[in-house]
KEKE-3310 file (N, C-alpha, C; in steps of 0.2 Angstrom, whole numbers, plus 5000, padded with zeros to 4 digits):
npx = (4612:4609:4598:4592:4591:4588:4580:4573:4562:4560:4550:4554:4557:4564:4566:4555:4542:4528:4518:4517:4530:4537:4535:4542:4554:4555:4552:4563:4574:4571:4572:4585:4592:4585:4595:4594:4601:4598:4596:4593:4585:4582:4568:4563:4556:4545:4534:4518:4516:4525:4537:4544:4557:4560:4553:4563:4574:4571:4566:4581:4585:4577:4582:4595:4594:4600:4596:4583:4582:4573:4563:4556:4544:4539:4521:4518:4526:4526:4512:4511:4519:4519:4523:4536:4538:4532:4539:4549:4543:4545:4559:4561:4559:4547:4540:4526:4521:4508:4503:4491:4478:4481:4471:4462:4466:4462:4452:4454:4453:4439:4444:4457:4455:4451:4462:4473:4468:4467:4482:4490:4482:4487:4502:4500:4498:4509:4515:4525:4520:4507:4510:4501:4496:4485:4469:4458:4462:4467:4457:4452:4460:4452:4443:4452:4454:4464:4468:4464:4475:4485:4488:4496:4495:4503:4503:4508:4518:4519:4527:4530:4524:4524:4511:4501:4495:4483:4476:4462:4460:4455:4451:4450:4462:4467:4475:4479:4486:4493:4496:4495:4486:4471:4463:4465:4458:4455:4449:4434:4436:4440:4430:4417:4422:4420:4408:4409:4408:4421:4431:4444:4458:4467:4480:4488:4500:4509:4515:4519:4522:4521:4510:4507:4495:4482:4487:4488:4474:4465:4473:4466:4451:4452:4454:4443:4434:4438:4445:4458:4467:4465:4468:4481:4495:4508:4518:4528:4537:4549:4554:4555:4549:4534:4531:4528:4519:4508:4506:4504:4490:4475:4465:4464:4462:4457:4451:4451:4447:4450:4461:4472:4478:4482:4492:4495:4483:4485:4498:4491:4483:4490:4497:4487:4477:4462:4451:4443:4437:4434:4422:4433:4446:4455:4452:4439:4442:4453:4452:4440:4425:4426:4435:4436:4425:4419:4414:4406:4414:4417:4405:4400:4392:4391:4402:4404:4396:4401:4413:4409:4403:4414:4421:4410:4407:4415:4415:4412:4424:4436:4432:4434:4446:4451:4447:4456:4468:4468:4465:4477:4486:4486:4491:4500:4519:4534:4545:4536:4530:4542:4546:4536:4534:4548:4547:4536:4543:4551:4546:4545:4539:4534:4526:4513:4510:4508:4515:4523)
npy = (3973:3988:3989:4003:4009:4019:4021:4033:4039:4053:4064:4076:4093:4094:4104:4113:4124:4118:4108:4094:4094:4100:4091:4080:4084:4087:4077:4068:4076:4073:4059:4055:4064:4052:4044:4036:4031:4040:4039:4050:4049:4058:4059:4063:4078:4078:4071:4070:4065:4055:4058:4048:4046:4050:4038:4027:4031:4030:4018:4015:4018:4011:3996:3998:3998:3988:3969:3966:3980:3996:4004:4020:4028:4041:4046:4057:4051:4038:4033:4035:4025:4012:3999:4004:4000:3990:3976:3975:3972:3958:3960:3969:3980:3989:4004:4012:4034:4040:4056:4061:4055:4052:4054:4059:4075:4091:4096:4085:4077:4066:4056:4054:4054:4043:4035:4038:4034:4018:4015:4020:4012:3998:4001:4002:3991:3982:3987:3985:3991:4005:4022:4035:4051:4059:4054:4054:4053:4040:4034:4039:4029:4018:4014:4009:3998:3992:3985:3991:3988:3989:4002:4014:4031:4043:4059:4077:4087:4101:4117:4124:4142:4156:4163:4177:4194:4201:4214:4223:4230:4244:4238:4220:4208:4196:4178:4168:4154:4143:4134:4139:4132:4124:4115:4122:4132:4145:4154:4152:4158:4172:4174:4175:4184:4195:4203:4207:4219:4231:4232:4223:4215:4203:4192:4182:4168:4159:4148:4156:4148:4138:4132:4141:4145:4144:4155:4166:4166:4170:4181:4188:4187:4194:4206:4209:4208:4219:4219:4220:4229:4226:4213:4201:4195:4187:4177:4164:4163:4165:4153:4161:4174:4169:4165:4180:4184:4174:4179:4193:4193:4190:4182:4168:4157:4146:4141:4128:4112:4098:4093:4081:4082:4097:4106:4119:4124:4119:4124:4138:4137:4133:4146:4152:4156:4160:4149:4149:4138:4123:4109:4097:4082:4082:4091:4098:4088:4095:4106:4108:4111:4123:4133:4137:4141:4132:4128:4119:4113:4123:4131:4145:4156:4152:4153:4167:4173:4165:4174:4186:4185:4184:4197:4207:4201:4205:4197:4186:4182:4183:4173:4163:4162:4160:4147:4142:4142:4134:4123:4123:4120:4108:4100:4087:4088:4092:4082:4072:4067:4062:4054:4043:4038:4033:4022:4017:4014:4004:3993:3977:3976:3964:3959:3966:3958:3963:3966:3955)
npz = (4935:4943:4958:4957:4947:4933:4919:4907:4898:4888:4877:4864:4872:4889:4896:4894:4900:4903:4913:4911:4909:4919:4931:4927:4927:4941:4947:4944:4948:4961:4963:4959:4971:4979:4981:4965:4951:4937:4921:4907:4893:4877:4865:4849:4845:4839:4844:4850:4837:4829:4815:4802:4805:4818:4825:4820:4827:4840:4839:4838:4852:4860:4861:4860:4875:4892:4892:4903:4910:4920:4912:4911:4903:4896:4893:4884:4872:4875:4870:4855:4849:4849:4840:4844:4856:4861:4857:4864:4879:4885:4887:4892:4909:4908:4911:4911:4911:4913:4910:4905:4895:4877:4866:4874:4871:4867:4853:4844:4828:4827:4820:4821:4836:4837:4831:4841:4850:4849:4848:4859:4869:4866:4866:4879:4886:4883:4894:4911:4922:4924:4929:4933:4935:4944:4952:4944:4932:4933:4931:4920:4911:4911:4900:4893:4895:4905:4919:4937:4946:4942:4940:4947:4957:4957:4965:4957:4969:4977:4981:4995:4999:5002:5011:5005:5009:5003:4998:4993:4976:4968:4955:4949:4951:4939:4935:4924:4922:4910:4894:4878:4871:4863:4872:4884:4884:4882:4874:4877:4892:4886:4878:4890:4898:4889:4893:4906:4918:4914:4928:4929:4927:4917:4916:4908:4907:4900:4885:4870:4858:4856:4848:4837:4828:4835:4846:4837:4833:4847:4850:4838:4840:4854:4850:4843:4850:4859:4870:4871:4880:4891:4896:4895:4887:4892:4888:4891:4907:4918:4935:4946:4943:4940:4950:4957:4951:4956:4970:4966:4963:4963:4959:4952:4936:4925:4912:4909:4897:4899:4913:4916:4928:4935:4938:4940:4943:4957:4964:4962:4973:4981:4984:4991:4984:4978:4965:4948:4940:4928:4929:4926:4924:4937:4944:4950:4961:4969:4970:4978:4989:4993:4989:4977:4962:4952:4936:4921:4907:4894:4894:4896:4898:4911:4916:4915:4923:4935:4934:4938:4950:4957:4955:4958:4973:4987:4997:4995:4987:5000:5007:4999:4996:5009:5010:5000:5007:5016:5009:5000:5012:5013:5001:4994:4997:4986:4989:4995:4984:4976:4984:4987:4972:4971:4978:4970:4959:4963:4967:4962:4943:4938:4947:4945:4934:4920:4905:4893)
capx = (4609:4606:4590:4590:4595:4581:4580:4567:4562:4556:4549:4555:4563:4564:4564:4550:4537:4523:4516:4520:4538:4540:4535:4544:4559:4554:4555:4572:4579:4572:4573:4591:4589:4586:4601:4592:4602:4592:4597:4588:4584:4577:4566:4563:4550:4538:4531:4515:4514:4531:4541:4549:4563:4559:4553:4570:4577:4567:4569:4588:4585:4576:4584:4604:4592:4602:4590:4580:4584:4568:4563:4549:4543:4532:4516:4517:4528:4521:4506:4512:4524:4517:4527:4545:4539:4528:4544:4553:4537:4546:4565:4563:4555:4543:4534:4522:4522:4502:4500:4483:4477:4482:4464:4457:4469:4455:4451:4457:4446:4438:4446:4463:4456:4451:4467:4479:4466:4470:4488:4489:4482:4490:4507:4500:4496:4516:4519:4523:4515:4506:4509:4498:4498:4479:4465:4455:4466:4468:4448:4451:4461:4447:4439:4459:4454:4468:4465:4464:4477:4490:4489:4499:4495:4508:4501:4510:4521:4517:4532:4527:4524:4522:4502:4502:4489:4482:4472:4457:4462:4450:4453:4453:4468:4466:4479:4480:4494:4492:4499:4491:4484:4463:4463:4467:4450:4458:4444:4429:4438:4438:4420:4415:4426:4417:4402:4409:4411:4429:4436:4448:4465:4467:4486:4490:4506:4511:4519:4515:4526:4516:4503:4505:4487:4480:4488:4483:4465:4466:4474:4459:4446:4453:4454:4437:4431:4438:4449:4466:4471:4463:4471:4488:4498:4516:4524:4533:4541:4554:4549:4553:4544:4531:4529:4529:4513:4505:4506:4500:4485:4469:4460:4464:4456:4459:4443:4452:4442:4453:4467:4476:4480:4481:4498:4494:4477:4489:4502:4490:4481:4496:4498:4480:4471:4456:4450:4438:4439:4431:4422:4437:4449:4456:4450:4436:4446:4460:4449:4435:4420:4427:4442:4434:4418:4418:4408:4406:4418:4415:4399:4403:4388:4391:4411:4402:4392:4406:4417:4403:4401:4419:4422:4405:4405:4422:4415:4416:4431:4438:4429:4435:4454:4453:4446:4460:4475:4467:4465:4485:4491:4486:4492:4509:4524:4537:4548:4531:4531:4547:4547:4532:4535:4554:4541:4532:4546:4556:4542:4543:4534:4531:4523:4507:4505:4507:4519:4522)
capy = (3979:3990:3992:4009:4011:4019:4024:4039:4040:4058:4067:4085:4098:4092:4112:4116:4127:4115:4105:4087:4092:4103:4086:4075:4088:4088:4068:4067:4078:4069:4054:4056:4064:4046:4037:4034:4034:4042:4044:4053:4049:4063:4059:4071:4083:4079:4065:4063:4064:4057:4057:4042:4046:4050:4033:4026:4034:4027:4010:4013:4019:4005:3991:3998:3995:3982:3966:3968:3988:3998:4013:4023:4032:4049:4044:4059:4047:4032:4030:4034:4021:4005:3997:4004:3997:3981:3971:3974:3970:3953:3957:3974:3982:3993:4007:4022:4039:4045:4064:4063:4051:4056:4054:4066:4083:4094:4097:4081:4075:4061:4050:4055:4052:4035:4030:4037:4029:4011:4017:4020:4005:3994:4004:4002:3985:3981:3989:3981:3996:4012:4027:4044:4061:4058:4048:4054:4050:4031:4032:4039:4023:4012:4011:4006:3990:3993:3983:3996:3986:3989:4009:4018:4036:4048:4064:4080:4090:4108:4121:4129:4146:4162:4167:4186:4197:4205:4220:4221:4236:4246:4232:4213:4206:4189:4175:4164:4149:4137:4135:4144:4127:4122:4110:4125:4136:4154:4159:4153:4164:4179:4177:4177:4193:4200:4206:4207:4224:4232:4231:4218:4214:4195:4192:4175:4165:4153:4148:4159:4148:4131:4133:4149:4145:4147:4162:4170:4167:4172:4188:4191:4187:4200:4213:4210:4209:4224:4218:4220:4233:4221:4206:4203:4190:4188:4170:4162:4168:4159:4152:4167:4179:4167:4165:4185:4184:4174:4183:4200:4193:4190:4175:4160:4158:4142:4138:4120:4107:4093:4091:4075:4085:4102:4109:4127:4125:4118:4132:4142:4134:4132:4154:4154:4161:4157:4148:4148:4133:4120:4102:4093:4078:4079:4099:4097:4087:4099:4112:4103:4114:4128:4136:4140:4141:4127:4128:4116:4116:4128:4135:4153:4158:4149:4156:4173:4171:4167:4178:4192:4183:4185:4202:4210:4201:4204:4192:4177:4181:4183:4168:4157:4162:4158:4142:4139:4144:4128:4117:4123:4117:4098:4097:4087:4092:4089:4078:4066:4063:4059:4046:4039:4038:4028:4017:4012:4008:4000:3986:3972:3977:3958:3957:3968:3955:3966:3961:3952)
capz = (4935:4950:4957:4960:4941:4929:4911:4909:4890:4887:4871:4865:4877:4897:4901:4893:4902:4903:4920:4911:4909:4926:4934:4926:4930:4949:4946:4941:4953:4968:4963:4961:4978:4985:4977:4961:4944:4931:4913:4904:4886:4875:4860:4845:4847:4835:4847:4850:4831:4828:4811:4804:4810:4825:4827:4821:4833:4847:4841:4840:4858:4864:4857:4867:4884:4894:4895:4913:4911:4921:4907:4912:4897:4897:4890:4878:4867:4874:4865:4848:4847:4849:4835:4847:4864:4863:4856:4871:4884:4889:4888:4897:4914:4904:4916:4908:4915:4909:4912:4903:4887:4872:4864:4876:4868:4864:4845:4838:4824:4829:4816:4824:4841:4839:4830:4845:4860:4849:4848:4867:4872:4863:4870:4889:4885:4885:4898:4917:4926:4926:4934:4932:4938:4947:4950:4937:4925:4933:4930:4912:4908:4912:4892:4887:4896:4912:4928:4943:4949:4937:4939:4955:4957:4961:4960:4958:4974:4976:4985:5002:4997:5008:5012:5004:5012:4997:5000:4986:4976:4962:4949:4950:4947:4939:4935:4921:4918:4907:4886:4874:4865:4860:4877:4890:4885:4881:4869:4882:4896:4885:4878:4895:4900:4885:4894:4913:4920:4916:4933:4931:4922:4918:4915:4903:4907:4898:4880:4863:4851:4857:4845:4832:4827:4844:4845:4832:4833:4852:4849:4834:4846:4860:4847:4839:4859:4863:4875:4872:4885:4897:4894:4894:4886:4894:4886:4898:4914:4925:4941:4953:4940:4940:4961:4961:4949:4959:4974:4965:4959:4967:4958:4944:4931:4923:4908:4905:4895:4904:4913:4922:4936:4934:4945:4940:4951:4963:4964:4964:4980:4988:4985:4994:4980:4976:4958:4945:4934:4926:4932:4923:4926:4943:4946:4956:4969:4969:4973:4984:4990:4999:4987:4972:4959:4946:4931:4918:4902:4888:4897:4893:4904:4919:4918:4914:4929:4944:4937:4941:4956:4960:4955:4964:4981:4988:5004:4992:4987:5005:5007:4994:4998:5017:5008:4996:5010:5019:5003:4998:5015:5011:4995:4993:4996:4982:4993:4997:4978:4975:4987:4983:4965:4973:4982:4967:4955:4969:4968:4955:4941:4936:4953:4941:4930:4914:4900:4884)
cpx = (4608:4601:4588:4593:4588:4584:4576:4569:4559:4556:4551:4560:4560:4562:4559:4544:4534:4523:4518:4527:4540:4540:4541:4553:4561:4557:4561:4576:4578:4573:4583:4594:4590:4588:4600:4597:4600:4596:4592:4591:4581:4576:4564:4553:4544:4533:4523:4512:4521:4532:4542:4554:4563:4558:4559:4571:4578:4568:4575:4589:4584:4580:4594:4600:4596:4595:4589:4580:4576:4568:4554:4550:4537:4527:4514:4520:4526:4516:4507:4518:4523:4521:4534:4542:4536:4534:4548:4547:4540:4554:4565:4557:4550:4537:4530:4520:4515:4502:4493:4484:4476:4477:4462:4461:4461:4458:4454:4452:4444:4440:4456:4462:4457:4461:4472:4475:4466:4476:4491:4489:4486:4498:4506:4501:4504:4518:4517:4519:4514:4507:4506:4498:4487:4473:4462:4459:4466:4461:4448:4453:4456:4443:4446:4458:4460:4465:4469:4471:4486:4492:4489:4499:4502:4505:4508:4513:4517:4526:4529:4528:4519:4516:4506:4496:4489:4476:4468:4458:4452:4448:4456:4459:4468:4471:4477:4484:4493:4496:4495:4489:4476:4463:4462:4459:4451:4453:4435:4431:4438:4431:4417:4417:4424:4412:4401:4411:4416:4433:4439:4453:4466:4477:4486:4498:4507:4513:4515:4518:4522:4515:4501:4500:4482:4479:4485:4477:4465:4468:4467:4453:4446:4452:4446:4431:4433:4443:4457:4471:4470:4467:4478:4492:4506:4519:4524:4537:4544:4550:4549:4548:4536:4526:4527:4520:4508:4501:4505:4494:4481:4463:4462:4462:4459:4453:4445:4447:4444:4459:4467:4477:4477:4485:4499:4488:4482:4493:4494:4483:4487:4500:4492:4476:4464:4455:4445:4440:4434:4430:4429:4442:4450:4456:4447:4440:4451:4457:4443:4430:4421:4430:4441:4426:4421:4411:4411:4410:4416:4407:4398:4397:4390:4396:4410:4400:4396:4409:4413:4403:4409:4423:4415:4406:4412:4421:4416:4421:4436:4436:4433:4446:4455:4453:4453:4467:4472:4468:4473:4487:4491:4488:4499:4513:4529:4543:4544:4531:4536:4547:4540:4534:4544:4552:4539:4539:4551:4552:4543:4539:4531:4525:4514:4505:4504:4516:4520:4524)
cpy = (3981:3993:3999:4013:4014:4023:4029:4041:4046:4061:4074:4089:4098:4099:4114:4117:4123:4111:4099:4090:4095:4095:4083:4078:4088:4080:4067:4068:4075:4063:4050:4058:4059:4043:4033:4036:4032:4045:4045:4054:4054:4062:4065:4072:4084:4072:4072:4060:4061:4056:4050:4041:4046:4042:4028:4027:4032:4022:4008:4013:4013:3997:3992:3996:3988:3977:3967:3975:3991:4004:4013:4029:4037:4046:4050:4057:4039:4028:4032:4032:4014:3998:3998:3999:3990:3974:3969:3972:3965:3956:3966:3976:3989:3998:4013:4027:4042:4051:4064:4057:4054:4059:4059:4074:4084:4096:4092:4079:4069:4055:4049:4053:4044:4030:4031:4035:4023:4011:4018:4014:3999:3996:4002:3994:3981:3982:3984:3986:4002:4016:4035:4048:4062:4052:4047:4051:4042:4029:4033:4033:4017:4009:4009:3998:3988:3993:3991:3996:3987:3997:4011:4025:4041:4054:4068:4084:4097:4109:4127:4137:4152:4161:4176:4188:4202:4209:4222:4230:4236:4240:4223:4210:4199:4188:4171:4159:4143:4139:4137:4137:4126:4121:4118:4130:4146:4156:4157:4157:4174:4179:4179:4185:4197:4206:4210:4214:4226:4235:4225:4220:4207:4198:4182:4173:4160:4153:4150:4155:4140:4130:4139:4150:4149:4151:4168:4170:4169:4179:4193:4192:4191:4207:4213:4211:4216:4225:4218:4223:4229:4216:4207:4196:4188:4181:4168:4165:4161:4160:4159:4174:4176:4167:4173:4188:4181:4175:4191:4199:4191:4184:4172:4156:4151:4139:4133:4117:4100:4094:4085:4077:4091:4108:4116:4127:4124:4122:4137:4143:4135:4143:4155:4158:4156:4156:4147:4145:4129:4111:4097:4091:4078:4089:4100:4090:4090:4104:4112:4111:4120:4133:4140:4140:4140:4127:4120:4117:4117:4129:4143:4157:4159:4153:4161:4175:4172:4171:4185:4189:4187:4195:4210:4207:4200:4198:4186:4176:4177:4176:4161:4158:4160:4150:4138:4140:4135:4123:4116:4118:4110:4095:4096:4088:4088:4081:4072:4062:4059:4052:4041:4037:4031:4022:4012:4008:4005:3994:3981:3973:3970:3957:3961:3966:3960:3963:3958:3944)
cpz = (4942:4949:4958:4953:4934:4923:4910:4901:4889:4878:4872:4872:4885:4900:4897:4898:4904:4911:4918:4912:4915:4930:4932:4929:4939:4951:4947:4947:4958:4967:4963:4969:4982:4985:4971:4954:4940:4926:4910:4899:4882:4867:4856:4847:4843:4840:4850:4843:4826:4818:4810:4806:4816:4828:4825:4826:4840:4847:4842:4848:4864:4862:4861:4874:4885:4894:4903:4915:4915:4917:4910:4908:4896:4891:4884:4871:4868:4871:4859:4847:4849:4847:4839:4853:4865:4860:4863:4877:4887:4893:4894:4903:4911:4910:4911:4914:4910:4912:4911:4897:4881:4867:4866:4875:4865:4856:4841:4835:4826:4827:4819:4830:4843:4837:4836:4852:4856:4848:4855:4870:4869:4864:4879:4890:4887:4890:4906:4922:4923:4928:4932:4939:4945:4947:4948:4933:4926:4930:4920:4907:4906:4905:4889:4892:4902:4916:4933:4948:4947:4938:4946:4952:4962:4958:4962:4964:4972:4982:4989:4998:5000:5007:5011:5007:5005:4999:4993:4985:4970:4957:4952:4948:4946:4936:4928:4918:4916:4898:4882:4869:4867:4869:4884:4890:4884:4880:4873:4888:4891:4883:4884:4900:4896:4887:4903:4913:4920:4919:4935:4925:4924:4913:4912:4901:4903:4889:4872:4858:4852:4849:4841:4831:4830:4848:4843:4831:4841:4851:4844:4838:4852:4857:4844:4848:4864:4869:4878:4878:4891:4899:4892:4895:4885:4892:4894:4902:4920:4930:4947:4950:4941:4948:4963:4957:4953:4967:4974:4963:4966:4965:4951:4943:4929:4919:4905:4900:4897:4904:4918:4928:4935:4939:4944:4944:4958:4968:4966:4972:4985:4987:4990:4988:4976:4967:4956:4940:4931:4930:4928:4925:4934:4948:4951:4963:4972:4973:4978:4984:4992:4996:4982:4968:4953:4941:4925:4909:4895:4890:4898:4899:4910:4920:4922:4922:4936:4941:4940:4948:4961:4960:4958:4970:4983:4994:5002:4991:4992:5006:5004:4996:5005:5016:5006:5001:5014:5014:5002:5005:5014:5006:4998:4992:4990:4981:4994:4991:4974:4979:4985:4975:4963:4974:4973:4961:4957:4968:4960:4950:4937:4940:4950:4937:4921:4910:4895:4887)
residu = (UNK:UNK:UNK:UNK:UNK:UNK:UNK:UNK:UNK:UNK:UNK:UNK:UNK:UNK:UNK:UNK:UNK:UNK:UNK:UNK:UNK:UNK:UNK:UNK:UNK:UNK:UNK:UNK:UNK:UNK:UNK:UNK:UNK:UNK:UNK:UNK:UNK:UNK:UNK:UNK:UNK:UNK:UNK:UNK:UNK:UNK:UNK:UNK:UNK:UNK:UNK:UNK:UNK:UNK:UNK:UNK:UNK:UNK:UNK:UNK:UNK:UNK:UNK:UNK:UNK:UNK:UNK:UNK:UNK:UNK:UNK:UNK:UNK:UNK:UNK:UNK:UNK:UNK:UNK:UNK:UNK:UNK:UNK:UNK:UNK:UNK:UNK:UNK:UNK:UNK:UNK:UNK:UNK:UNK:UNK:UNK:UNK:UNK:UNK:UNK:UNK:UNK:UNK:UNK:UNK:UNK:UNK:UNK:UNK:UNK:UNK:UNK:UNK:UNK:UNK:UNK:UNK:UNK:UNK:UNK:UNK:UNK:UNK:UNK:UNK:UNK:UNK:UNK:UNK:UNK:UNK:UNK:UNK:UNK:UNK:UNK:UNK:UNK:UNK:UNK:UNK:UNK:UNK:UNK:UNK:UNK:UNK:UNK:UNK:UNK:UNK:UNK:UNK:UNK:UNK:UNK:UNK:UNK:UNK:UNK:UNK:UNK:UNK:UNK:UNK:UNK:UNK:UNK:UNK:UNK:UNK:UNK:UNK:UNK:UNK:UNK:UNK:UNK:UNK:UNK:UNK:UNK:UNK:UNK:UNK:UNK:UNK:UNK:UNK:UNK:UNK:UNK:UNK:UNK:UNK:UNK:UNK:UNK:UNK:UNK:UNK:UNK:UNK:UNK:UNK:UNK:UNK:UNK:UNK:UNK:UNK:UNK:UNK:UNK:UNK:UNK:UNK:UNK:UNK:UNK:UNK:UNK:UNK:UNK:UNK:UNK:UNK:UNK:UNK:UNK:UNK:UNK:UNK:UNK:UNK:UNK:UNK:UNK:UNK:UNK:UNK:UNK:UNK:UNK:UNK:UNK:UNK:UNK:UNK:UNK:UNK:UNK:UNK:UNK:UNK:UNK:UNK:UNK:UNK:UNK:UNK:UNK:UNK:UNK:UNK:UNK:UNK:UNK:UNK:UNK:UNK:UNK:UNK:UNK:UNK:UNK:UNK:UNK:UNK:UNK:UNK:UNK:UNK:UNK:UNK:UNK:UNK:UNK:UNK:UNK:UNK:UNK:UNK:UNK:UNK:UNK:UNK:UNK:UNK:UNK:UNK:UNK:UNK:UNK:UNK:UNK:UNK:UNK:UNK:UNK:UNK:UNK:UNK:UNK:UNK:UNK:UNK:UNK:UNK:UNK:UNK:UNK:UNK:UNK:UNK:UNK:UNK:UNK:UNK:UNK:UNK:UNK:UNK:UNK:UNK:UNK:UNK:UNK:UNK:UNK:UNK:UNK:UNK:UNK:UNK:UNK:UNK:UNK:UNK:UNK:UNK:UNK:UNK:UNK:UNK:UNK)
# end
């Protein structure tokens, strides 16, 4: 086997939209980048709820691995496959790729949550190392019973991107990117724009077919709020449509209820723009004291409240964007993460002690 040979077990569609799959995309290519060959396996897309086929499939997948093969396996089919991964634990180099833990998706019923945080663990348990997206997340691990020692953080790169000089017009021009699912906060960002002086236009990136539900209650709740002409929900937009968004805009909004990282705060740090988000996963250290005004998740007041703050006093504004053009330049460049990321599974994963 060459050491510089890796296996990368992904769920569903690689080019989809989302911040886990752009990473793992960003992954791939550098990693190849630094003499690495990367196959990329692609399981069905019912993962993190799979099918039984689906899990056939995965077994038939895992079971062609040469013995001593290194597969690093995205953590959103990771922990619901327990039963595929924990047989190979000895005969293979088993890494996981956690974005966030599967338990913490917002709106699972609690009887659903429980059984995919013992379905998780009982997955990471196999594995010879961890790698997550921040160091909240390495901290979220800690109730699956994973030594500190076992989990290497590679967080997410960012791509250098001009400083616009934005000139504050009539109307705020607010950002929003994330997927139209429970977890991201749609329907507490609109309550809150419910009652806010209408001098603004919030713009919403990201994918309408996710999650039809979602949707469609989001849409009813704009209409019963009055808010339709205001708000404006565009799907998905390629990357340079994306970059032109967020350099026409003037502040992003992001009413999470958690992420693992959060690479749309990122981007939009690394454009200088200032953000209004939530205390969740690894947000407050993204944004640190300077960049933005954090509220607490689903506080519809507090939201209520900075965005008032941010559309009355344009000094904060000014303010908080001079902040976030400082915050964006220290964020990692794409390049840092790739190598790192080479770094960690260039090391022996025996040498962590995990295993079967």
């Amino acid at each position: 086997m060459s050491p510089r040979a890796l296996e990368f077990v992904i769920p569903g569609d690689l080019q989809a939209a989302t911040g886990g799959y752009g990473y793992d995309r960003r992954i791939i290519t550098g990693l190849r980048a630094l003499g690495w060959a990367v196959a990329v396996h692609t399981l069905d897309a019912s993962f993190p709820a799979p099918t039984e086929p689906a899990l056939r499939q995965a077994q038939e997948l895992f079971a062609r691995f040469a013995d001593h093969s290194l597969v690093l396996v995205d953590g959103l089919a990771l922990g619901a496959m327990p039963q595929v991964v924990v047989p190979h634990g000895a005969r293979l180099r088993l890494v996981a790729l956690v974005h966030h833990p599967l338990a913490m998706e917002s709106g699972l019923e609690p009887r659903l949550a429980l059984k995919l945080a013992r379905s998780e663990r009982r997955a990471l348990e196999a594995m010879r190392h961890i790698i997550v997206t921040s160091h909240a997340t390495k901290q979220a691990l800690g109730p699956y019973g994973i030594e500190p020692g076992c989990v290497s953080v590679v967080e997410p790169g960012t791509d250098e991107a001009p400083v616009t000089q934005r000139p504050r017009g009539a109307v705020l021009e607010m950002l929003c990117v994330a997927t139209l699912i429970p977890r991201k906060g749609h329907d507490v960002l609109f309550e809150a724009l419910s009652t806010v002086p209408p001098h603004w236009h919030l713009t919403c990136v990201g994918s309408l077919t996710r999650s039809p539900q979602t949707v469609a209650r989001l849409r009813a709740q704009l209409q019963r709020l009055g808010l339709e002409r205001q708000v404006a929900l565009v799907g998905e937009v390629r990357a340079q449509a994306l970059a032109q968004r967020y350099a026409a805009a003037d502040l992003f909004v992001l009413p999470t209820r958690y992420e693992g990282y959060g690479m749309a705060v990122a981007e939009a740090l690394a454009h200088a723009l200032p953000v209004i988000s939530t205390r969740a996963g690894a947000i407050p250290e993204l944004v640190g004291p300077n960049a933005g005004l954090l509220v607490e998740a689903d506080d519809v007041m507090a939201l209520r409240a900075a965005l008032e703050r941010a559309l009355n006093e344009p000094e904060l504004l000014s303010r908080l964007a001079a902040g976030a053009q400082v915050a964006g330049s220290t964020l990692p460049r794409w390049q840092d993460c790739c190598s790192r990321m080479s770094r960690v599974l260039s090391e022996d994963p025996s040498d962590h002690g995990r295993g079967q």
